[in-house]
N, CA, C and O of each residue as an XYZ file, in Angstrom:
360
protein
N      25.222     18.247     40.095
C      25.700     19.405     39.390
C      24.506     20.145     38.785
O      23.689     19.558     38.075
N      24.414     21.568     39.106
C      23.097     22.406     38.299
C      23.684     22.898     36.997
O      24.762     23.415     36.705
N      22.611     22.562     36.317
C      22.765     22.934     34.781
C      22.923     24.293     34.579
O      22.424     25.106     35.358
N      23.580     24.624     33.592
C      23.480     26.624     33.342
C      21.986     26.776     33.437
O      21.618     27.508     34.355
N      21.169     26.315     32.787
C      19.808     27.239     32.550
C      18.816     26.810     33.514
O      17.653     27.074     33.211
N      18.977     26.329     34.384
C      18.717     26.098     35.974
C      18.806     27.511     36.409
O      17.721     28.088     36.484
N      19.702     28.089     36.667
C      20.538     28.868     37.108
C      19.857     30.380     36.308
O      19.744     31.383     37.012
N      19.500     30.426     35.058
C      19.051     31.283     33.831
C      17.411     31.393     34.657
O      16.838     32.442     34.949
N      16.904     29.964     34.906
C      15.903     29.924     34.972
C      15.184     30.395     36.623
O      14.021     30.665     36.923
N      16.372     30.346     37.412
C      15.933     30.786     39.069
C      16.321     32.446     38.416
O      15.384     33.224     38.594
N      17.110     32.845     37.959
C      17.608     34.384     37.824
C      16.285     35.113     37.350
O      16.020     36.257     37.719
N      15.319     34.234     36.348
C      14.495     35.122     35.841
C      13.259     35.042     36.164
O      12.357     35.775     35.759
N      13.119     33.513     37.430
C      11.886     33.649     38.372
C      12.269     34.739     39.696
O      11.240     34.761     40.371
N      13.165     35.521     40.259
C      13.827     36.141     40.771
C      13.491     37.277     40.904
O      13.061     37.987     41.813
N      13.839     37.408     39.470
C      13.154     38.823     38.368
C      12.286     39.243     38.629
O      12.137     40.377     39.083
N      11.203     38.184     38.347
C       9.897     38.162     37.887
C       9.557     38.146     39.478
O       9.155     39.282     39.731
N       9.547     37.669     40.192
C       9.239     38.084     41.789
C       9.323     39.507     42.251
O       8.565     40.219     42.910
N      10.254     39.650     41.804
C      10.757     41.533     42.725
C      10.044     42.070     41.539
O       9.625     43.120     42.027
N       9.764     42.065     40.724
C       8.782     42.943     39.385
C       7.281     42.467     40.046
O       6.410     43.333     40.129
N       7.102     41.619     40.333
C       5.498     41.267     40.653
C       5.540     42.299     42.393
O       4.596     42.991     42.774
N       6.628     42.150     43.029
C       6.242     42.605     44.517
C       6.639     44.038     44.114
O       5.924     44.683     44.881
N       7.281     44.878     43.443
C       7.219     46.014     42.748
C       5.542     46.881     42.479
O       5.045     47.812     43.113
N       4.908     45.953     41.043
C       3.983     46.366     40.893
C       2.607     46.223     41.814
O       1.510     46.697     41.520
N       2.956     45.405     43.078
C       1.830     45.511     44.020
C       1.911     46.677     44.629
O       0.946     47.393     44.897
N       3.364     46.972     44.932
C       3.574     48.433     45.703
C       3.047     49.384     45.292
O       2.620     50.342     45.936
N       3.023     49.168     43.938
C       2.909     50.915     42.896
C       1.128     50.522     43.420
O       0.658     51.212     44.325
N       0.230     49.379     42.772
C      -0.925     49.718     43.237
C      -1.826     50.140     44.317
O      -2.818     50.848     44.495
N      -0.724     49.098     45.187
C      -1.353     49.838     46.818
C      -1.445     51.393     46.978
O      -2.457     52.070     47.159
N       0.054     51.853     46.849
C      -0.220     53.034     46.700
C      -1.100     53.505     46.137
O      -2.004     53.920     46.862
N      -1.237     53.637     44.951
C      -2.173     54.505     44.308
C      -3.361     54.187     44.890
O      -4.040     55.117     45.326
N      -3.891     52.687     45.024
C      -5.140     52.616     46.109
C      -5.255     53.704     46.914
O      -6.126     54.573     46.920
N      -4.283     53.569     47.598
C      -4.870     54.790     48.922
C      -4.728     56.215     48.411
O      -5.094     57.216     49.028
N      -4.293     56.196     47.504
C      -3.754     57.701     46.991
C      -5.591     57.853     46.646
O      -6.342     58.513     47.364
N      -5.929     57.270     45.702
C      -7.285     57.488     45.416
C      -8.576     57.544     46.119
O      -9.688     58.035     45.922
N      -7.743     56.563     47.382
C      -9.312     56.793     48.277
C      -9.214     57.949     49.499
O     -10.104     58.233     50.300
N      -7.891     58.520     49.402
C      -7.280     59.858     50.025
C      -8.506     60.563     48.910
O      -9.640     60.852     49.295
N      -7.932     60.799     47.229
C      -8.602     61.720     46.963
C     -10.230     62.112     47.033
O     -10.902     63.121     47.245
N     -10.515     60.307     46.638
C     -12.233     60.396     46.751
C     -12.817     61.099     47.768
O     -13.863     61.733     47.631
N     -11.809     60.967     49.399
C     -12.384     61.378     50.636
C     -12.471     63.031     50.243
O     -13.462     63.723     50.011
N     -11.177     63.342     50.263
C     -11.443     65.289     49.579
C     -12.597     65.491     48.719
O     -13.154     66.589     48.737
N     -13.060     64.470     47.897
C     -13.920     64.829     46.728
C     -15.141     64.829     47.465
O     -15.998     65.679     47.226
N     -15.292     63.987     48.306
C     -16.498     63.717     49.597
C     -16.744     65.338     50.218
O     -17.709     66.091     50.089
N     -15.807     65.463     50.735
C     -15.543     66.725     51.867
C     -15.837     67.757     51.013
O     -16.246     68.696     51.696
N     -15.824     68.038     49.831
C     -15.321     69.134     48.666
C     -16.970     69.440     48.814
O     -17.481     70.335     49.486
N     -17.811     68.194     47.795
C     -18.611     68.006     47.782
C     -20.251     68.308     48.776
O     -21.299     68.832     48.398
N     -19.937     67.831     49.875
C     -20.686     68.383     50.910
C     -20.883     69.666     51.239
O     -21.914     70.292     51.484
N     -19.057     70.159     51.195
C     -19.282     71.709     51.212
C     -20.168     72.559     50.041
O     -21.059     73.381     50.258
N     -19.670     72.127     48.800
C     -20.704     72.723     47.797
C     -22.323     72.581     47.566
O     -23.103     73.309     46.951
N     -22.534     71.331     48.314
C     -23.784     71.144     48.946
C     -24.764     71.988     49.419
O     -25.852     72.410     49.028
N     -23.668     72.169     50.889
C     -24.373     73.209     51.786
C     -24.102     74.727     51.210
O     -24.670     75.677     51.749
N     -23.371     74.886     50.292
C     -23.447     76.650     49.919
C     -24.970     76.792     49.417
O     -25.882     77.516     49.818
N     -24.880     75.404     47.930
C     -25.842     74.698     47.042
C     -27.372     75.658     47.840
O     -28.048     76.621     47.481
N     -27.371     74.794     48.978
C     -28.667     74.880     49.744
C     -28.815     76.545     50.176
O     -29.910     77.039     49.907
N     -27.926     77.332     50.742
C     -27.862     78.497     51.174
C     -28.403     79.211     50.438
O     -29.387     79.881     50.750
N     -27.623     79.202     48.820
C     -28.314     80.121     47.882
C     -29.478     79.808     47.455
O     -30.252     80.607     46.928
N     -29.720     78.486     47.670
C     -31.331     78.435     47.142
C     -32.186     78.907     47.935
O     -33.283     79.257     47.501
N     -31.766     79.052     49.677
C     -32.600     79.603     50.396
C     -32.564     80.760     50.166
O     -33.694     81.249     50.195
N     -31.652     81.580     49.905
C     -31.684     83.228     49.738
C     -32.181     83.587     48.676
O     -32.778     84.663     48.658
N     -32.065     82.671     47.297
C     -33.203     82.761     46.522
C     -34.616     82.838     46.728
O     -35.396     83.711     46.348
N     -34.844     81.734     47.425
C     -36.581     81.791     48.012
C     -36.824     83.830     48.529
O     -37.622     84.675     48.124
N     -35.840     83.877     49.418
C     -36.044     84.999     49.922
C     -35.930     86.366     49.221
O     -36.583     87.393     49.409
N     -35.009     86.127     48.433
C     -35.217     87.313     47.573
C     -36.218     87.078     46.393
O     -36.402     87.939     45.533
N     -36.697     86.171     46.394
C     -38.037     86.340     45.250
C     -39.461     86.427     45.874
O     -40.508     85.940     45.446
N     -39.221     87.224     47.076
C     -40.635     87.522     47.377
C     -40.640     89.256     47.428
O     -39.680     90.020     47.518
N     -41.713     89.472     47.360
C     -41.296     91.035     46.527
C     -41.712     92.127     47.897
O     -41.677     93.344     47.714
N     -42.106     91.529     49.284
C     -41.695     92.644     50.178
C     -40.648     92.929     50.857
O     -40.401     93.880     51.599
N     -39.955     91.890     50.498
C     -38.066     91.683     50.795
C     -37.686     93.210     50.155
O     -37.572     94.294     50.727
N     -37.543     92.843     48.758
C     -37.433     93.578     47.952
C     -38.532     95.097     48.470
O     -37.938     96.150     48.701
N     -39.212     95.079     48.529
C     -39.832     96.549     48.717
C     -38.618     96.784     50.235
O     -38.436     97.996     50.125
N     -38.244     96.595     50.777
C     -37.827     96.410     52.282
C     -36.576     97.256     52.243
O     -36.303     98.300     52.836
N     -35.546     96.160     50.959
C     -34.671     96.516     50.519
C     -34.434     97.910     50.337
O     -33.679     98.554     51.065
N     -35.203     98.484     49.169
C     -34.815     99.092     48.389
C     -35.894    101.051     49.500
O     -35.966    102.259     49.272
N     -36.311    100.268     50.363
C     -36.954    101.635     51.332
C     -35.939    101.631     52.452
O     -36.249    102.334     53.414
N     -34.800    100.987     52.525
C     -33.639    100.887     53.391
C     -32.643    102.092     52.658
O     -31.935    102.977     53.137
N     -32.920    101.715     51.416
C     -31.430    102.966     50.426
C     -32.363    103.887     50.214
O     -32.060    104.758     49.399
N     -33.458    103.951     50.735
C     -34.429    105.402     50.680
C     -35.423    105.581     50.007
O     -36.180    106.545     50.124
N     -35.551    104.530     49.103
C     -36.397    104.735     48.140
C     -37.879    104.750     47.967
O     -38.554    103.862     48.489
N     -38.548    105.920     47.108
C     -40.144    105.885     47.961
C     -41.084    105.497     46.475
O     -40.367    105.238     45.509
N     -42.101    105.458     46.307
C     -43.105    105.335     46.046
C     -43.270    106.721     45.257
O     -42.727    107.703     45.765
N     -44.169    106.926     43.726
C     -44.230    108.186     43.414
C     -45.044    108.800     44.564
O     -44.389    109.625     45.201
N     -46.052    108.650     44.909
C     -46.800    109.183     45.740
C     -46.856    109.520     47.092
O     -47.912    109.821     47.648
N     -45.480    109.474     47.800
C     -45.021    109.049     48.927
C     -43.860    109.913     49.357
O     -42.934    109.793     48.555
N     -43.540    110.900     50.535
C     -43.122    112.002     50.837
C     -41.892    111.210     52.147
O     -42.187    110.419     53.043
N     -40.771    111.682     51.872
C     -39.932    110.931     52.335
C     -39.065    112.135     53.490
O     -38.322    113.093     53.278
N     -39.652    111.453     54.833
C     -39.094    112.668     55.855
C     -38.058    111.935     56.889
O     -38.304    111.079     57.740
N     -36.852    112.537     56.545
C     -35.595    112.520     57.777
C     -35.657    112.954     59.078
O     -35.931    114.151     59.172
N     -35.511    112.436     59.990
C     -35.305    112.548     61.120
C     -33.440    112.822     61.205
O     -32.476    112.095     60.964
N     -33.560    113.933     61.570
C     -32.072    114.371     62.100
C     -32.182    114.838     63.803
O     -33.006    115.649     64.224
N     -30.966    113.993     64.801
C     -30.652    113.464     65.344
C     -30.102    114.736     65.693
O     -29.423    115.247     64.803
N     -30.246    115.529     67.006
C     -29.619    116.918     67.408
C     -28.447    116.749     67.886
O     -27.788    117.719     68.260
């Protein structure tokens, strides 16, 4: 014959089983949930990288000052001393 708290006592190892295989679920998940996000943070990352690098190269380039003279004789601009003649196209 099983005692009542036999019975008390399988009910609340039972419990305690489906609560333990419960909270493995919730972690797994989130495991991968996180190494999902880290990977985006990877990918994110690289990309800001390579912009990172772009502008520093276009920096280099715009801090040299015949860029800049280049530039700014493209929107027309001359020199005081310096006579600025159009070619018009018949």
């Amino acid at each position: 014959m099983e005692r009542p708290i036999y019975r008390f006592l399988h009910l609340v190892f039972a419990l305690g089983t489906l609560h333990l295989l419960v909270l493995l679920t919730l972690e797994l998940q989130r495991h991968f949930q996180l190494r999902q996000d880290l990977a985006q943070a990877q990918v994110r990352l690289e990309a800001l990288e390579q912009r990172n690098r772009k502008l520093t190269d276009e920096l280099q380039i715009v801090a040299d000052a015949r860029y800049r003279e280049g530039l700014a004789r493209q929107m027309g601009y001359v020199h005081k001393d310096e006579l600025l003649y159009r070619h018009v196209q018949p």
